[in-house]
C-alpha positions in Angstrom: -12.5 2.3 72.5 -8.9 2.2 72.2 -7.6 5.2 69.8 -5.4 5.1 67.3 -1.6 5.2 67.0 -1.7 7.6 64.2 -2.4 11.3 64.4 -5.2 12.0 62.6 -5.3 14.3 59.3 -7.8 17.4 58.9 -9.1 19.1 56.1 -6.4 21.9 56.5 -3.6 19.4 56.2 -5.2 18.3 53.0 -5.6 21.3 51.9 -1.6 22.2 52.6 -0.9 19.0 50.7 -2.8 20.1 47.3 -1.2 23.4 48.0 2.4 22.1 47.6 1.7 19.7 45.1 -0.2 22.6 42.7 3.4 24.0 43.6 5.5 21.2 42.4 3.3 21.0 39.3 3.6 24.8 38.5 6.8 24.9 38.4 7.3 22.3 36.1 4.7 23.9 33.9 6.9 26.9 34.3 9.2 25.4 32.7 7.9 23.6 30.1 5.6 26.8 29.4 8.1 29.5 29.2 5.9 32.8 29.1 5.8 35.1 25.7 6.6 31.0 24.2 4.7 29.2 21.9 4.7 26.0 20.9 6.1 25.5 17.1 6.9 22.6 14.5 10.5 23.4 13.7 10.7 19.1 11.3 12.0 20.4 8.0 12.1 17.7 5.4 14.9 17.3 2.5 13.8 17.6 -1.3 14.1 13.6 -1.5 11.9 13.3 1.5 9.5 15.7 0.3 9.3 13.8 -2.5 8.3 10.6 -1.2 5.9 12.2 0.5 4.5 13.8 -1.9 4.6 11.1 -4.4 6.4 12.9 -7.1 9.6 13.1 -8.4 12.2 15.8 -6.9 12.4 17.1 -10.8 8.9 17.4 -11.4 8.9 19.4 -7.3 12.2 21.3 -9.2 10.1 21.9 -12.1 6.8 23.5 -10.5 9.6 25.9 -8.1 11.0 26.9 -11.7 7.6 27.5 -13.4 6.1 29.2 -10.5 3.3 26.7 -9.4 5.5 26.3 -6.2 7.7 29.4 -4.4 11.2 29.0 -4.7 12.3 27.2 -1.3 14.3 28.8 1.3 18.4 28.8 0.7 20.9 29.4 3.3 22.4 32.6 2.8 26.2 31.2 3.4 26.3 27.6 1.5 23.1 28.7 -0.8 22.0 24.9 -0.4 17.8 24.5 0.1 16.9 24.6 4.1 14.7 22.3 3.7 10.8 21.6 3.5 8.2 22.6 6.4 4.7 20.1 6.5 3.0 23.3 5.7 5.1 23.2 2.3 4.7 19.8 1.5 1.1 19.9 1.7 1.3 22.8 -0.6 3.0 20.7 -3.1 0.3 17.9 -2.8 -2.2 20.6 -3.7 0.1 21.5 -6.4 0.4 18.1 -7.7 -3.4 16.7 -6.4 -1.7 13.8 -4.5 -3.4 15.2 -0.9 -5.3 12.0 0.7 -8.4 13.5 1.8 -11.6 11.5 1.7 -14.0 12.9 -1.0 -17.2 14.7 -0.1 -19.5 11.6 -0.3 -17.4 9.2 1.7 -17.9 9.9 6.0 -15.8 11.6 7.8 -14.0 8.9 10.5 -14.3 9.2 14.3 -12.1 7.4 15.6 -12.2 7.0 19.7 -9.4 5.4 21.7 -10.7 4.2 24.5 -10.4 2.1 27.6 -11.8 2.5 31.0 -8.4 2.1 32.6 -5.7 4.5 32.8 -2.1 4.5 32.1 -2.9 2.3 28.9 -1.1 4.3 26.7 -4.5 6.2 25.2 -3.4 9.9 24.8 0.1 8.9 23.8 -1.7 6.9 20.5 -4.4 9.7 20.4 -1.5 12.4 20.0 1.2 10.1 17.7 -1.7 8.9 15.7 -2.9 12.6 14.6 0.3 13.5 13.4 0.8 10.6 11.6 -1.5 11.6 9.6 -1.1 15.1 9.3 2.4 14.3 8.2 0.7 12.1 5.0 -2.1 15.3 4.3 -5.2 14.2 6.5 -7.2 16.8 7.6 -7.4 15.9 11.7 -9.2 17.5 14.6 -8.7 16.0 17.9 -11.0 16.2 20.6 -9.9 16.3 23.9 -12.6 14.7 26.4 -10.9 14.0 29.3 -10.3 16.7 32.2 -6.9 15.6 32.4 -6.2 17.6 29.7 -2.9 15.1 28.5 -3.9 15.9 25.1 -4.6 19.2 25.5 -0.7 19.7 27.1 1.0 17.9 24.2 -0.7 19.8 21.8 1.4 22.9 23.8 -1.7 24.5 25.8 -1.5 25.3 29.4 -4.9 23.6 30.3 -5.1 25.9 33.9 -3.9 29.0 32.1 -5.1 28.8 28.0 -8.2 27.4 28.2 -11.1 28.2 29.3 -13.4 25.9 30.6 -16.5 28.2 29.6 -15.7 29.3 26.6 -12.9 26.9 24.8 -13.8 23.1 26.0 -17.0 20.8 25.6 -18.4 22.0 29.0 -20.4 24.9 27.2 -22.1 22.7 24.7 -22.9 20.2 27.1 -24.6 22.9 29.1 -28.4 24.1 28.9 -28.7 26.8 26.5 -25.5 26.0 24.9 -24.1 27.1 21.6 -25.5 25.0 18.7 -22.0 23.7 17.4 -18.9 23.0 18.0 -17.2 25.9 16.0 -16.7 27.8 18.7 -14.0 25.7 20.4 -11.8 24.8 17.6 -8.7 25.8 18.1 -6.0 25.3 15.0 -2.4 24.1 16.1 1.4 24.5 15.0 0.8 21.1 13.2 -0.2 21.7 9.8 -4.1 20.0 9.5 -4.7 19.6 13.1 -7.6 21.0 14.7 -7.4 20.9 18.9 -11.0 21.0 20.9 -9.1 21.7 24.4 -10.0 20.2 28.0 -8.9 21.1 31.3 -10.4 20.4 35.1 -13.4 22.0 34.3 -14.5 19.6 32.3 -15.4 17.3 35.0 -18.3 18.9 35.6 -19.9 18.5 32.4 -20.4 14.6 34.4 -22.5 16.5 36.8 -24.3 18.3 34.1 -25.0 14.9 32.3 -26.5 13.7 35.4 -28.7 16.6 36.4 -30.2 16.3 32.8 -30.1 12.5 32.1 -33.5 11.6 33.9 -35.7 14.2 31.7 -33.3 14.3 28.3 -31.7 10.5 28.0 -31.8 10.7 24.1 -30.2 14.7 24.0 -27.3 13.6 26.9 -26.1 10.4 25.2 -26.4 12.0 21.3 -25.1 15.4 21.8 -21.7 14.5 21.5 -22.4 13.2 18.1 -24.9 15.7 17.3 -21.8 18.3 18.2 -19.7 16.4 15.7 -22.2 16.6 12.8 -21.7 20.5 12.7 -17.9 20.2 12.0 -17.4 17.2 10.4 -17.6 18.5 7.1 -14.1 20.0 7.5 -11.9 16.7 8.3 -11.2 13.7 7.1 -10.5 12.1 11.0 -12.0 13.3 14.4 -10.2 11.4 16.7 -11.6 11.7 20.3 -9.5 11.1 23.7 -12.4 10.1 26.2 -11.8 9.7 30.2 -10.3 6.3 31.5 -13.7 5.6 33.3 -17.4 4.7 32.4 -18.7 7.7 32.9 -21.5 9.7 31.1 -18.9 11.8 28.8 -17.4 7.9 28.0 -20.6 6.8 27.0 -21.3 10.2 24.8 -18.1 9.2 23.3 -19.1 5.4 22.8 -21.8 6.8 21.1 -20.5 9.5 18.9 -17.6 7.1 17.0 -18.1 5.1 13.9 -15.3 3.3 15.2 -12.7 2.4 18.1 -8.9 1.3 18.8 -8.7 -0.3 22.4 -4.9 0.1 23.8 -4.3 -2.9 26.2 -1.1 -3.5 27.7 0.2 -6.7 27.6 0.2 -7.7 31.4 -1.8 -9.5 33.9 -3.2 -6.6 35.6 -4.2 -4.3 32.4 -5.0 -7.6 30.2 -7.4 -8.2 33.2 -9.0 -4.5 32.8 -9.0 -4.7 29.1 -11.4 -8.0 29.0 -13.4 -6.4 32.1 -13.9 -3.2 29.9 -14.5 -5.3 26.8 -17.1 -6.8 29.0 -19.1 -3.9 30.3 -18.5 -2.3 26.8 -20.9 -4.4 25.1 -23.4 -4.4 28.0 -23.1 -0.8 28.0 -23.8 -0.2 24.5 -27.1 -2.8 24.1 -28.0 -0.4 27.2 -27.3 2.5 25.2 -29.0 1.3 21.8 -31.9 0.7 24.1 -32.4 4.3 25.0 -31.2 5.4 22.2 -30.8 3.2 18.9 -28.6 1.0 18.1 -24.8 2.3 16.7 -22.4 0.2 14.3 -18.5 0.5 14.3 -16.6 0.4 11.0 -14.2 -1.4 13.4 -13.2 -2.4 16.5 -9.4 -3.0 17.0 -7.1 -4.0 20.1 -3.6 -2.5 20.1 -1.0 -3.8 22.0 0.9 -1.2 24.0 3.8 -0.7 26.6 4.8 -3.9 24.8 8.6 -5.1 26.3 9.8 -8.1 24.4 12.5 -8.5 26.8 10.0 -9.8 29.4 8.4 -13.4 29.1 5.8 -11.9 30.4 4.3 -9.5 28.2 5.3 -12.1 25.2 3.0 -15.0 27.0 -0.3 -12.6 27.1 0.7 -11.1 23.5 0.7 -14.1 22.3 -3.0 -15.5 24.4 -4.3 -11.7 23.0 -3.6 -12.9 19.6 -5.4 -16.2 20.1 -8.3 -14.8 21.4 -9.0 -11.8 19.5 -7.1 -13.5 16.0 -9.2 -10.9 13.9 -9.5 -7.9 16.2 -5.7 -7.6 17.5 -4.1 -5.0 15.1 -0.7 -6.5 13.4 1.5 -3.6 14.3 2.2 -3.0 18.4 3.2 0.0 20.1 6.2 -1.2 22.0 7.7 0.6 25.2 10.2 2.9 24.5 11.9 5.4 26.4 12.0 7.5 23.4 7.9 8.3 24.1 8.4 8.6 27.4 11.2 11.3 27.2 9.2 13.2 25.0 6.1 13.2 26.9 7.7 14.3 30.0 8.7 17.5 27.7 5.0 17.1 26.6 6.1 16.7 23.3 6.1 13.7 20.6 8.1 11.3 18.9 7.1 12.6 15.4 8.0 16.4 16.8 12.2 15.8 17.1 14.7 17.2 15.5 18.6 17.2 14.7 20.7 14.7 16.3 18.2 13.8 18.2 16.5 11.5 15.3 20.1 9.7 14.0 19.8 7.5 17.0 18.5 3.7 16.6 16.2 4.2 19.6 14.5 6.6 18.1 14.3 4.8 14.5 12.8 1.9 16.1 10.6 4.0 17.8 9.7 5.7 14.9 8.6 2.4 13.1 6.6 1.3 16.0 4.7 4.8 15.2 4.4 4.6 11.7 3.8 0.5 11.4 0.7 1.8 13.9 -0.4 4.4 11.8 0.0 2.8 8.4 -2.4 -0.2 9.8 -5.2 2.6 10.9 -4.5 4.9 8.2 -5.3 1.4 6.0 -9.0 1.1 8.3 -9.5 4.3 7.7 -9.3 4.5 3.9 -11.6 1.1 3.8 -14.4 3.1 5.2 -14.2 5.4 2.1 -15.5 3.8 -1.1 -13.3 6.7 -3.3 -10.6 5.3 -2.1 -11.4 1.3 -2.6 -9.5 1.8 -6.3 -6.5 2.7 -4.9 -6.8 0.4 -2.4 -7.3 -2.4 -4.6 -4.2 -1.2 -6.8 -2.1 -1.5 -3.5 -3.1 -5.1 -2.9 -5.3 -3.6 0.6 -8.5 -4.6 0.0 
């Protein structure tokens, strides 16, 4: 048998290859994880944008500062003009002023899952933009991290191999025989004003391995605990918004189960079009599998969003356009188009919604941000038809 030309590779060469990479990987950490650092939210707002936000006049915000219902806002010491606003102070002034968003106690808390079975779709990129989003408008949002990947988890300014820990701080310990009876324990708050962070990191792989040991004797408990997890923390946010692995895999289906509804990101190319209508596919085979061991589950709704979208290539314009002929009602209106503005920020592991200075005065990053916000406002909209408190309001706007 004649042997090959190539020199065959051993386990210890492998293992010298993860070695140097884990090196190339910690020093960039390194550097985006300077030690004794933590991650903060340094947006300020001006007194007319706090206003809008707030959706009150900048006399009536002048008015509580002067009659104490509000603290008098920061001044620089040398021009004596107003700094400017944190989130953290806005929300204070919706409090103030009772213009906060939240749902009330008898409409359900949304959990939202954006999900695909392919990766590279864009999914922690609109799980990240979309929390802030509405954080910045006064939702109270926890994000669940449930992919060992741990994208989230980095954005959100946690070291996943050194800050969390896979026993004690991510989903592994729930999943786990024995394991606590909520989800309390791993709530982490963040430097974003009304976000909540559940972490992941590597270890959370093997939470796949516990799901299998225990499928065959517990099928109900495995695919409901997610959503049984949920139910114990619910009560204290208006969105959970869960970031599930880009495969069909037993913490995907957990997920599939646990949301009352789901955004699919799909790319508009060949290739990831292709994926999306395979996942679409097995997604409703999976769940008439799942309902079967487990009971049926409704969404509020199922939308497609468009991302990585280039107008400047025929391409992506052809399938955009055979996406919105096919799925006319299931497509959402507004498209996350590719920018390098969320692509610089994420290799900073930061957002588009978390610059500052100069930084936001260029069109690039105004486009940007109206990709962001036109995709927010359209979920935000979803969201608020799932709560009947808010169907006046709605109806006032023209939205429903």
């Amino acid at each position: 048998m004649e042997q090959s030309a190539l020199p065959a590779v051993s386990l210890d060469e492998l293992d010298r290859l993860a070695t140097r990479a884990s090196t190339v990987i910690n020093r960039l950490r390194d550097r985006l994880y300077a030690p004794g650092t933590q991650k903060t939210l340094d947006v300020q707002f001006n007194v007319r944008r706090a206003a809008e936000m707030v959706g009150r006049s900048e006399k009536l915000i002048r008015d509580a500062e002067g009659d104490g219902r509000l603290p008098e806002p920061e001044k620089d010491p040398q021009t004596g003009r107003r700094t400017g606003y944190s989130l953290a102070d806005v929300n204070r002034m919706r409090s103030v002023f009772g213009t906060l968003p939240c749902r009330a106690p008898s409409d359900p808390a949304m959990v939202l899952a954006i999900q695909n079975f392919k990766g590279g779709v864009g999914k922690s990129t609109t799980v990240c933009h979309l929390a802030q989003y509405l954080a910045l408008k006064g939702y109270r949002v926890c994000v669940i991290d449930c992919d060992s990947q741990a994208s989230t988890t980095s954005i959100f300014g946690l070291n996943p191999d050194i800050d969390v820990d896979e026993e004690e701080d991510t989903l592994y310990p729930f999943f786990r025989h024995g394991g606590p009876p909520d989800l309390s324990y791993a709530l982490r708050s963040t430097y974003w004003p009304n976000i909540a962070l559940i972490p992941a990191n590597l270890g959370l792989y093997d939470a796949e391995y516990e799901f299998a040991a225990r499928m065959a004797r517990e099928q109900a408990f495995v695919l409901d605990r997610l959503r049984a997890g949920i139910e114990t923390i619910k009560d204290r946010f208006d969105v959970i918004l869960l970031d599930p692995p880009p495969a069909l895999g037993m913490l995907s289906l957990s997920v599939l189960r646990a949301a009352n509804a789901l955004v699919i990101p799909a790319p508009p190319n060949n290739i990831d079009f292709g994926s999306t209508a395979h996942f679409l596919k097995m997604l409703s085979a999976t769940l008439n599998e799942l309902a079967r061991a487990g009971g049926p589950r409704d969404y509020a709704f199922v939308k497609i969003l468009a991302t990585k979208m280039n107008d400047g290539k025929s391409a992506h314009l052809a399938i955009k356009r055979m996406m919105d002929a096919v799925f006319p009602m299931d497509m959402l209106q507004a498209v996350l188009k590719d920018s390098a503005e969320i692509d610089n920020a994420t290799a900073n592991l930061s957002t588009v919604y978390e610059l500052t200075g100069t930084a936001t005065r260029t069109e690039t990053h105004k486009r940007c941000r109206a990709y962001l916000d036109a995709v927010g406002r359209e979920v935000e909209i979803l969201i608020r038809k799932t709560w009947p408190s808010h169907h006046a309001q709605l109806r006032k706007e023209g939205l429903l």
